[in-house]
Every structure is written in structure tokens, then in C-alpha cells.
N, C-alpha and C positions, 0 to 999 in steps of 0.2 A: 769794242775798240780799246777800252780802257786795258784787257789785258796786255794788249797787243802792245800798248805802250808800255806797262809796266816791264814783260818780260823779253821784249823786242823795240826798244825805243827809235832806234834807227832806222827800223822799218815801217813802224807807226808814223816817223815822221818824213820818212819818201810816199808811204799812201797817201798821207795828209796833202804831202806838197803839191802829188802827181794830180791832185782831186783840185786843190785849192789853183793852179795852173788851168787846165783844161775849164773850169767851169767863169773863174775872174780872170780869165786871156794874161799875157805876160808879155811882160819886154824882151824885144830879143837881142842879147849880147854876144857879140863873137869872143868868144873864151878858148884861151891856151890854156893847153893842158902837156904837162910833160909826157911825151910817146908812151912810158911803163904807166902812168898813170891811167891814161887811156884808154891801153889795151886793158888795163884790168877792170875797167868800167864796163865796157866791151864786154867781158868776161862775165863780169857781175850781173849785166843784162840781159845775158844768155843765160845765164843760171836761173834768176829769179824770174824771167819770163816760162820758164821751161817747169817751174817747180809750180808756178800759178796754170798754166795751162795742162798738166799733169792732175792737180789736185782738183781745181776749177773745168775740169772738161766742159761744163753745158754753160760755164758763165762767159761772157766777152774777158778777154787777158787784156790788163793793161797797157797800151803801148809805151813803155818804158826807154826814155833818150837820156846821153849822156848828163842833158843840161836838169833832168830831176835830180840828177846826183849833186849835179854841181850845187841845185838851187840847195840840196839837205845839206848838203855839206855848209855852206856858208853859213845857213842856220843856226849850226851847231856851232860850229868854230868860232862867227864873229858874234855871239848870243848877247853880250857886253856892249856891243856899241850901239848907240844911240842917233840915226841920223840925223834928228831935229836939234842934238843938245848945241845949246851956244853959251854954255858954260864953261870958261876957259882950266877950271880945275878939272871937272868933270871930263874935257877934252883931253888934256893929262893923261887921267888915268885910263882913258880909250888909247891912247896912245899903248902906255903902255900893254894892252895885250895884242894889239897889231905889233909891238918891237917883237911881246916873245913868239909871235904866228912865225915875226919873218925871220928870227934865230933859228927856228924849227926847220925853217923854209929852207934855209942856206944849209943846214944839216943836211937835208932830205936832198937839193943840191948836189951835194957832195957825194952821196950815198949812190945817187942815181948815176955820177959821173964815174963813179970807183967800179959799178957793176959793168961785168963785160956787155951783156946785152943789151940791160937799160940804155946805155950808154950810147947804142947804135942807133936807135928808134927817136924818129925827126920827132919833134914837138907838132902835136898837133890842135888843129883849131878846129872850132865847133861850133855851129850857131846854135845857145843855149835860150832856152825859154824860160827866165826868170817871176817868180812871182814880184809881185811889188815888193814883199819886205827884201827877198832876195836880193832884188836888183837896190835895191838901197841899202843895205850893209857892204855891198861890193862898193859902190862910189863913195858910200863913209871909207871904207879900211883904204881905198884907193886915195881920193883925199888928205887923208890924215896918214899917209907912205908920204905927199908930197912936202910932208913940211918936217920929215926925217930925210932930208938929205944922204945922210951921211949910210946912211942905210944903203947898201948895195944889194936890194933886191927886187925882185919886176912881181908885180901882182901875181901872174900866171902861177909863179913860181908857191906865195904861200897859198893861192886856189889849190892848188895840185897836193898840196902836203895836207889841206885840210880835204881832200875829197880820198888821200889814201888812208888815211884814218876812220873815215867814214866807212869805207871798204873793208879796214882790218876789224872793225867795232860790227860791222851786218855778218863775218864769218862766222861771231862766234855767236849770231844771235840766229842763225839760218837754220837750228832743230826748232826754238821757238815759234818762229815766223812757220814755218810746214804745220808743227801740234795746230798753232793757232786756225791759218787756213783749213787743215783738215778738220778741227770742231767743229766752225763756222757753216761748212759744207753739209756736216753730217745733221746739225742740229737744224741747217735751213731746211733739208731733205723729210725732216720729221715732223 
């Protein structure tokens, strides 16, 4: 596994999550996701279901749901905040990287409203199964949005920009993630 993170960290840390979910049960959130977003999640779990059941023919394929992405993705993006802290400086600077989630957020925003497509595809919800840390970076970065007012953006909005990053970050790591499973396979086999 240690490769797997080194040369596929995204997907090391959707195995992890998917493992660390199903075995310590999860909270379950209903999570917007902007429609492009979704479908590409969609897409991603057709892919990476299809590449593990391909390589994995004789193992069980993981059942793979939007809300493992969601939970990797929060991982990743909100890595900095701290639920328990009640240090008012330290809150500060958690602040700060939920301001620059939600500038990213309101780009990505923009970006979805300017594409002809994007643009038609309703927003959609999802009951996500959150692991604990999961679902506790989400009601920090949630939290700590409400005491920026001034900020004009809905949670959903930087979920969805941090779960497309996560998607753009597993494309390019998906010969990885295949080498890796295919070793795994050959060298269990032997």
C-alpha cells in the first residue's frame, strides 16, 4: 500500500477512506454537488469500478459511491482544519484556507455557469457516507463559512470544487493505480 500512496496518493486515499467507512460505519450527509460535478464522479466510478473488476476478476470489486469521493476529497482539501481547535489565532488561520476553498469555489462557479452544458445539469444531492474525520472537517469548514459573512458562498459549492480536483489529481494518477493493482494481483497469484 505504501506504493500506492507514494505513486497514486488519491487513490490510496479513496482505498483507505472506502476501507475505513464500511469497517467504523459513517454519518450520513446529504451533499450537493454541482450536476458537472456529479456526473463526473459518476464517470469516475464507472471507470475505477470497471478497471478493478477487469484487473481483480476473482476478488470482490469495491462498491464505490459518490459520497467516498466526497469523503477523499474533503480530506484532501480541508487537511488544515482542526475541529477541536478553540484557539482564536489558530481559528484565523483555518479561516483563512476555507476564504481561499471559497475564491476557488466561486471561480469554479463561474466556470460551470459559462459552460454551455455544465450549466444545464440541475445540482444534485446525495446521501454521502461520511467517515468521522470526514464528516468533521465538513461542519468545521461549514462553521467557520458562518462567521464570514461577507463571503457569498454555500458549502455545496466549495465540496464540488474540492471533489473536482480530486478527479482531475486520480486522472492523472490512473496508469499508476492499474501498474499497482496489476502487481498486487500477479504477485498474490504467486
Amino acid at each position: 500500500m505504501r506504493e500506492l500512496f507514494e505513486k497514486a496518493p488519491r487513490y490510496a486515499s479513496l482505498l483507505s477512506t472506502y476501507a475505513v467507512v464500511k469497517k467504523a460505519g459513517s454519518k450520513q450527509r446529504n451533499v450537493q454537488l454541482f450536476g458537472f460535478t456529479f456526473e463526473r464522479t459518476a464517470t469516475q466510478i464507472a471507470i475505477d469500478t470497471a478497471v478493478m473488476a477487469r484487473i481483480t476478476p476473482r476478488m470482490p470489486t469495491p462498491r464505490l459511491i459518490a459520497g467516498h469521493y466526497v469523503d477523499t476529497a474533503l480530506q484532501e482539501a480541508l487537511s488544515e482544519l482542526n475541529p477541536a481547535e478553540a484557539n482564536a489565532e489558530r481559528i484565523e488561520d483555518e479561516k483563512d484556507v476555507v476564504f481561499r476553498m471559497a475564491d476557488r469555489a466561486i471561480a469554479y462557479r463561474n466556470y460551470i455557469t459559462d459552460d454551455e452544458y455544465a450549466s444545464q445539469l440541475r445540482h444534485s444531492r446525495t446521501i454521502c457516507p461520511l467517515s468521522e474525520s470526514g464528516d468533521a472537517l465538513l461542519t468545521r469548514m461549514m462553521t467557520l463559512l458562518r462567521t464570514m459573512p461577507s463571503l457569498k458562498v454555500q458549502p455545496f459549492e466549495i465540496v464540488s470544487v474540492a471533489v473536482s480536483d480530486l478527479l482531475d489529481g486520480m486522472a492523472q494518477e490512473q496508469d499508476a493505480f492499474e501498474g499497482f493493482l496489476a502487481r498486487s494481483v500477479e504477485s498474490s497469484i504467486q
